[in-house]
C-alpha positions in Angstrom: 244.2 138.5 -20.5 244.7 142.0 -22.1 241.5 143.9 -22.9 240.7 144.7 -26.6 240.9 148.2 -27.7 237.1 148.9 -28.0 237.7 151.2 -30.8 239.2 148.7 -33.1 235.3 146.6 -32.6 233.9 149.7 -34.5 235.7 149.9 -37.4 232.9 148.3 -40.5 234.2 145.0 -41.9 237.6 145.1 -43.0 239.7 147.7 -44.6 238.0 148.3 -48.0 241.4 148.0 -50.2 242.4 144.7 -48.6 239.0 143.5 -49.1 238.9 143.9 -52.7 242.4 141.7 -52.9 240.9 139.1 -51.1 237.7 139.1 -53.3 240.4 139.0 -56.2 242.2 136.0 -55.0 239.6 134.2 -54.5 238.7 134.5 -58.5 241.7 133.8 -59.5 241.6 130.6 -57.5 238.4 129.5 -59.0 240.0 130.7 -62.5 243.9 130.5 -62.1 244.0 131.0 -65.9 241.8 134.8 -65.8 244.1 137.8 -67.2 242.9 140.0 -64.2 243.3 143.8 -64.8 243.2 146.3 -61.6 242.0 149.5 -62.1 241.0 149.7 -58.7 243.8 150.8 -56.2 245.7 153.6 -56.6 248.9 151.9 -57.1 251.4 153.2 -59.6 253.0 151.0 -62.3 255.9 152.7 -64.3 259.1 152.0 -62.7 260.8 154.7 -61.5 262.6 157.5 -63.4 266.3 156.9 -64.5 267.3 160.1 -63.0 265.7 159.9 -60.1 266.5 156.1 -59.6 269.9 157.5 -60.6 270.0 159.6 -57.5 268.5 156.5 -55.2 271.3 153.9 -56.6 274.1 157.1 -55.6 272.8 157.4 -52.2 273.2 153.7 -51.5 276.4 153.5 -52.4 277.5 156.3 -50.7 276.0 154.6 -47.2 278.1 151.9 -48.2 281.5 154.4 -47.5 282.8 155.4 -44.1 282.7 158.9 -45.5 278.9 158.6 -47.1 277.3 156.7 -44.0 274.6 158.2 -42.2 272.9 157.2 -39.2 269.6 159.1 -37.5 268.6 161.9 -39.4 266.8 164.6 -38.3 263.0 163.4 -37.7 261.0 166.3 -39.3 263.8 165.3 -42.4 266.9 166.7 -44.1 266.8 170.3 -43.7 268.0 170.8 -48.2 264.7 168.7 -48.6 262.7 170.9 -46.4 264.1 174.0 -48.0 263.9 172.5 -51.7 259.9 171.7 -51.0 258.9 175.1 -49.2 261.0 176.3 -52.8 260.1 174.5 -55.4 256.3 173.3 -54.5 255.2 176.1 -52.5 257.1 179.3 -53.6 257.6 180.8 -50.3 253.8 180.4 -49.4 255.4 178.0 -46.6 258.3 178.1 -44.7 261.0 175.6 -44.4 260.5 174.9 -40.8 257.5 174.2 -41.4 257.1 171.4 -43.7 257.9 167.8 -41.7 259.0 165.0 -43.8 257.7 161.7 -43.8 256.9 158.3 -44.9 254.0 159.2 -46.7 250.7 160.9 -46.7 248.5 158.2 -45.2 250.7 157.4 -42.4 250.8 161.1 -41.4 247.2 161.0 -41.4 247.4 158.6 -38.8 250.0 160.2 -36.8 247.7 163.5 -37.2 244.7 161.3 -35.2 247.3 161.2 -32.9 247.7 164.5 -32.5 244.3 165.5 -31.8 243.2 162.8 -29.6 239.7 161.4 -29.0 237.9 164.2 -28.1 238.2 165.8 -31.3 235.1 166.5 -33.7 235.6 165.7 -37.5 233.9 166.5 -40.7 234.8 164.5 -43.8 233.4 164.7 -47.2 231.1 162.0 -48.3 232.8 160.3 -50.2 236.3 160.2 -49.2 239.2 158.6 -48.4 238.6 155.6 -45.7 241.3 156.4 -43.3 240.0 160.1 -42.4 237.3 158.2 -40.8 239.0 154.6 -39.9 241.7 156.1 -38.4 239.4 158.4 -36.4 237.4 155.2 -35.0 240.4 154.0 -33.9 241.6 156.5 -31.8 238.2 156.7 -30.1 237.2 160.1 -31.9 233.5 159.6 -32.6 231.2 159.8 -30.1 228.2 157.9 -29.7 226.5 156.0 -32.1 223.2 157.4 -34.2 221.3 153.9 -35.1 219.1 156.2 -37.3 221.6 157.4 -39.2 224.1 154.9 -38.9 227.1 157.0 -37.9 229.0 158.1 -35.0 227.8 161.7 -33.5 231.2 163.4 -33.4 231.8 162.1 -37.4 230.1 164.7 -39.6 229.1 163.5 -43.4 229.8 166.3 -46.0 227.8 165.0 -48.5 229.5 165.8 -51.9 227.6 165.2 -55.2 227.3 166.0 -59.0 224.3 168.2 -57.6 226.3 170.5 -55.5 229.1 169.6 -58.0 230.8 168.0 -54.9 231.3 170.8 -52.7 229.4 171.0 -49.4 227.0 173.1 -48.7 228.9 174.5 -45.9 225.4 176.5 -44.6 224.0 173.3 -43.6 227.3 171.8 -41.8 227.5 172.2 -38.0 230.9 172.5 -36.4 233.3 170.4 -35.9 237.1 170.0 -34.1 238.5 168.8 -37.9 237.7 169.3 -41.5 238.8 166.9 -43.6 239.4 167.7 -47.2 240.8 166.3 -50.3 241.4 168.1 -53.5 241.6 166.9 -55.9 239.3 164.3 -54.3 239.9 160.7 -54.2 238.0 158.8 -55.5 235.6 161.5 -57.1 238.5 163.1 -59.0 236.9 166.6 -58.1 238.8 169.5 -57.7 237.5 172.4 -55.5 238.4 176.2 -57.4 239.4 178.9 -55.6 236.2 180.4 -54.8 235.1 176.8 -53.2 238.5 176.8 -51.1 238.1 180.2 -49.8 234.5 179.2 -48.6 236.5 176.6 -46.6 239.0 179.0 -45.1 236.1 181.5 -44.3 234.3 179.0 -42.6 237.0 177.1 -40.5 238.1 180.6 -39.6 234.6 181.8 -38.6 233.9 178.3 -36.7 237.8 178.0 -35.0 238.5 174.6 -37.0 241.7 173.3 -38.6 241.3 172.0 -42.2 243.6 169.0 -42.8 243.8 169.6 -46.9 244.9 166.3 -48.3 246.9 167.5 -51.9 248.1 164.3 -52.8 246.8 164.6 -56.5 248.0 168.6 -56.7 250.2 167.6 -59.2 247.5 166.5 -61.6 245.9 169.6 -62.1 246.3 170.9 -65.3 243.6 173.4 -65.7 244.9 177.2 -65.1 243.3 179.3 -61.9 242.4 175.6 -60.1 244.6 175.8 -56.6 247.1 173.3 -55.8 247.6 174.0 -52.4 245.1 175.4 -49.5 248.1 178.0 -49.2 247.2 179.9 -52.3 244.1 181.2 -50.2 244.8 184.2 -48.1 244.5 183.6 -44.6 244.5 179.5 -44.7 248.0 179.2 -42.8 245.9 180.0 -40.1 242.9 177.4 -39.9 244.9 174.7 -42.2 247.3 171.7 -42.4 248.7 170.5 -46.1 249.8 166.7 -46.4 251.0 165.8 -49.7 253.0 162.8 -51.1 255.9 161.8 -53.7 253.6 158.7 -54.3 251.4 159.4 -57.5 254.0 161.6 -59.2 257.2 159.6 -59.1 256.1 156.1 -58.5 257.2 155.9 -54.7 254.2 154.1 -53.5 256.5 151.6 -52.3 259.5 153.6 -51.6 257.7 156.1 -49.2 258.2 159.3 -49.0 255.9 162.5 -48.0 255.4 166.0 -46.4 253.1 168.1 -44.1 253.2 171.6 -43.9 252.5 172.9 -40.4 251.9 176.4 -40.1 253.6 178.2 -36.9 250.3 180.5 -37.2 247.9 177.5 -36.2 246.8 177.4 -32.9 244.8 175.7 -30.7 241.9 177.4 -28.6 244.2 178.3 -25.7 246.5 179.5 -27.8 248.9 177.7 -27.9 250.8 176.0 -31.1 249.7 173.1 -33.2 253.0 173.5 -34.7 254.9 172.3 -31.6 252.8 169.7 -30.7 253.6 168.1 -34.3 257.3 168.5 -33.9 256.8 166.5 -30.6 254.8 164.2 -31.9 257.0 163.3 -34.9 260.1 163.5 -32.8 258.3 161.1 -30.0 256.9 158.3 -32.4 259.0 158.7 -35.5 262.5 158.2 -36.8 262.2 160.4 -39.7 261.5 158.9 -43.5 264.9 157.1 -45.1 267.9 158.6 -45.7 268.4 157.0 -49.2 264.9 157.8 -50.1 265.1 161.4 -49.3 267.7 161.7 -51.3 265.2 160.4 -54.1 263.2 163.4 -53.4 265.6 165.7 -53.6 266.5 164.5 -57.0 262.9 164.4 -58.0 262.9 168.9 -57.2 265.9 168.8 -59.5 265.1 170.5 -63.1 265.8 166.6 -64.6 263.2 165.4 -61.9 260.7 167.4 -62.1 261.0 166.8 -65.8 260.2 163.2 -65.4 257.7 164.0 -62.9 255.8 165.8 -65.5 256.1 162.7 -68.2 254.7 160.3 -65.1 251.6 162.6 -64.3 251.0 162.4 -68.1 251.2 158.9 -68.8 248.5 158.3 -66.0 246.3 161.6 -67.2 246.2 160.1 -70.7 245.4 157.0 -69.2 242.2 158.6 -67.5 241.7 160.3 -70.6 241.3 157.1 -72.5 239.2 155.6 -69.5 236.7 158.7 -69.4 236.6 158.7 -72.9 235.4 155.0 -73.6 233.2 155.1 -70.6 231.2 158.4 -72.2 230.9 156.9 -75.4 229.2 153.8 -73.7 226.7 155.9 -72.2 227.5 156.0 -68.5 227.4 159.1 -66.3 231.2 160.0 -65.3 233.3 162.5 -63.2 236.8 163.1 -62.9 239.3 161.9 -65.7 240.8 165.9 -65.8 243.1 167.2 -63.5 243.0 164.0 -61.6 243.8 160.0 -61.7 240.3 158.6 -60.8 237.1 158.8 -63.0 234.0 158.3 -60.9 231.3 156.3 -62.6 227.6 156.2 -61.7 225.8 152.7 -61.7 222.3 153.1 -62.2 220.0 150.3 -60.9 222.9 148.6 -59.0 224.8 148.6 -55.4 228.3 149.6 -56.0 229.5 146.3 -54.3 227.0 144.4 -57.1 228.4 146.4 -60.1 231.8 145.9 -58.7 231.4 141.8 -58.3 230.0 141.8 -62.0 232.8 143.7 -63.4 235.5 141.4 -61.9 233.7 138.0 -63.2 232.6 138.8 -66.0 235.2 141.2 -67.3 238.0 140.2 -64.9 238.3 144.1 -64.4 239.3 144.8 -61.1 237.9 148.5 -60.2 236.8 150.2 -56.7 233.1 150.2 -55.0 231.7 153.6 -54.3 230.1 152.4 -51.1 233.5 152.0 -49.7 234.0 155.5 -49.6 231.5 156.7 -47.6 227.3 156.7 -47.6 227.8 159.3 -50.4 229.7 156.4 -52.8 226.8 153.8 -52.9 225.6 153.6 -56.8 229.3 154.1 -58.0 232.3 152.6 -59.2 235.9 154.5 -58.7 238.2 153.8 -62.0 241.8 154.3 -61.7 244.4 154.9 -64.5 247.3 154.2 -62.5 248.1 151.0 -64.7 249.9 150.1 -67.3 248.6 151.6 -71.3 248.5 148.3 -72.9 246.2 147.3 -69.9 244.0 150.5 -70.0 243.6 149.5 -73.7 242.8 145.9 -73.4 240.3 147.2 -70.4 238.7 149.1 -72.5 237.9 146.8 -75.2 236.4 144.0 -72.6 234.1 147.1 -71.5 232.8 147.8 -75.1 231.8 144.0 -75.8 228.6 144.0 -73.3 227.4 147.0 -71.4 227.5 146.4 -67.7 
């Protein structure tokens, strides 16, 4: 028989957003008749954009012609895309060589474990996003295990909190291979200034790390002077890698489509460049994203697009708005809801999992558990505004009947 990766053995319970379906489908099987709303997972619910859908339907046709057909495209992705991104997103700050296109944030996440292998040292901020760690475990990269502290030695815990107004105290941080850093932060809806960022870069720099900066929210930010990219701070193309995603802004959670930006200034401690080794890696393992999709993105860089971009960031802002705003007037203790998608709620007296369970049942409000986003996360709840108003509304009233 064929052995079991070991690795997959020490990965806690099951993925935490397939979980929280299954918890969810089993209500509704109790209760097939429960109006169940999710503000839980980060899944968008507009439909897509008619100029940008525009632009999808045109593509498809075209590969429908002898003249419009395409076959393999380039893996690191059409080279107008490539330009229009390093353009219109990044105003020069990157080059077009340098951004890789992809199938979406998460999965290059994945395909960035990959790269750096199991020997690799990583710091993550508690909480964070479950795959900087999960897909860390998988790959072997973690050392052996503290029973004390109930972690792996070569994952460091960044703990982020209202306290230090989540930012680590980077003075109390040993070093590590990787530092993995999301802004603004799912699911705490944080959003490091450029001060905080440069701390980063100063310390990655003085401690030969590579950040991985996780921007999938960028486009969120409203507030003037608050970065959007790691770029904006002098000296990060050389300690840092940018992955970003088309998913929250124009709805293509389910179409897929994403970028990295790999710096040709980022090297490893021989010397030698992270930047090839990514072009390698993508050209070994992936096909490159769709075609037809890519044309979506171009579309979506296109004055029109970025038009309807901005009126999809809004609907789901006003929808945190409306979220944050309730939930402050009801007493509880809440971060986020500005310049990001996710309001962070504390539950005083309860485990996140507990609040969580009561919300569902009684409320049949579907939200996310702190504790599944690290140590750091136990004692909230994450809410989302990625769903649709008249659902946000009708949340919100079932919220104001009985205090949790």
């Amino acid at each position: 028989m064929v052995k079991r990766n070991p690795h997959m053995a020490k990965l806690s319970g099951g993925y935490l957003f397939p979980e929280i379906a299954r918890r969810k489908k089993a209500l509704l099987e109790k209760n097939p008749s429960a109006k169940v709303i999710s503000l839980g997972i980060g899944d968008t619910t507009l439909p897509l954009t008619p100029y940008i859908c525009s632009a999808l339907l045109d593509a498809a046709k075209k590969l429908g012609t002898k003249e419009g057909y395409s076959g393999y495209g380039d893996e690191q992705g059409m080279t107008a895309l490539r330009e229009k991104i390093a353009k219109v997103l990044y105003h020069g700050s990157a080059d077009s060589d340098e951004v890789f296109i992809s199938d979406g944030a998460k999965p290059d996440l994945g395909r960035m474990q990959i790269l750096f292998g199991a020997d690799a040292t990583l710091a993550v901020q508690d909480p964070s996003y479950p795959v900087y760690v999960d897909g860390s475990v998988i790959v072997g990269a973690t050392g052996p295990y503290n029973q004390k502290k109930q972690q792996y030695a070569s994952i460091i815990y960044m703990r982020c909190t209202p306290k230090n107004r989540f930012f680590p105290d980077l003075a109390a941080q040993p070093r590590t291979d990787l530092i993995y850093f999301c802004s603004p932060n799912n699911p705490t809806g944080a959003v490091a200034t450029k001060q905080q960022l440069k701390k980063l870069v100063d310390f990655a720099k003085q401690n030969r790390s590579i950040i991985i900066f996780d921007a999938a929210y960028a486009e969120y930010i409203e507030e003037k002077g608050l970065p959007k990219s790691i770029y904006e701070i002098p000296g990060a193309k050389e300690v840092a890698i940018e992955v970003n995603s088309f998913s929250k802004t124009i709805g293509f959670t389910g179409v897929r489509l994403g970028w990295c930006v790999v710096p040709k200034q980022l090297v490893y401690e021989d010397g030698s460049s992270v930047h090839k080794d990514w072009n390698r890696i993508t050209t070994t393992i992936f096909n490159g994203a769709s075609n037809l999709v890519q044309r979506g993105g171009l579309a979506a860089l296109d004055a029109e697009g970025l038009t309807e971009m901005k009126q999809t960031v809004d609907y789901y802002k006003e929808n945190a708005r409306i979220i944050k705003t309730a939930l402050d007037a009801l007493g509880f203790e809440t971060y986020g809801g500005r310049n990001a998608p996710y309001i962070w709620v504390r539950i005083k007296g309860k485990k996140s999992w507990d609040a969580w369970s009561e919300l569902l049942e009684q409320k049949h409000i579907v939200t996310t558990p702190g504790a599944g986003f690290g140590p750091g996360g136990e004692g909230f709840l994450r809410f989302s505004s990625f769903g649709r108003r008249e659902d946000v509304l009708l949340a919100v009233e079932r919220l104001k009947r009985d205090k949790l």
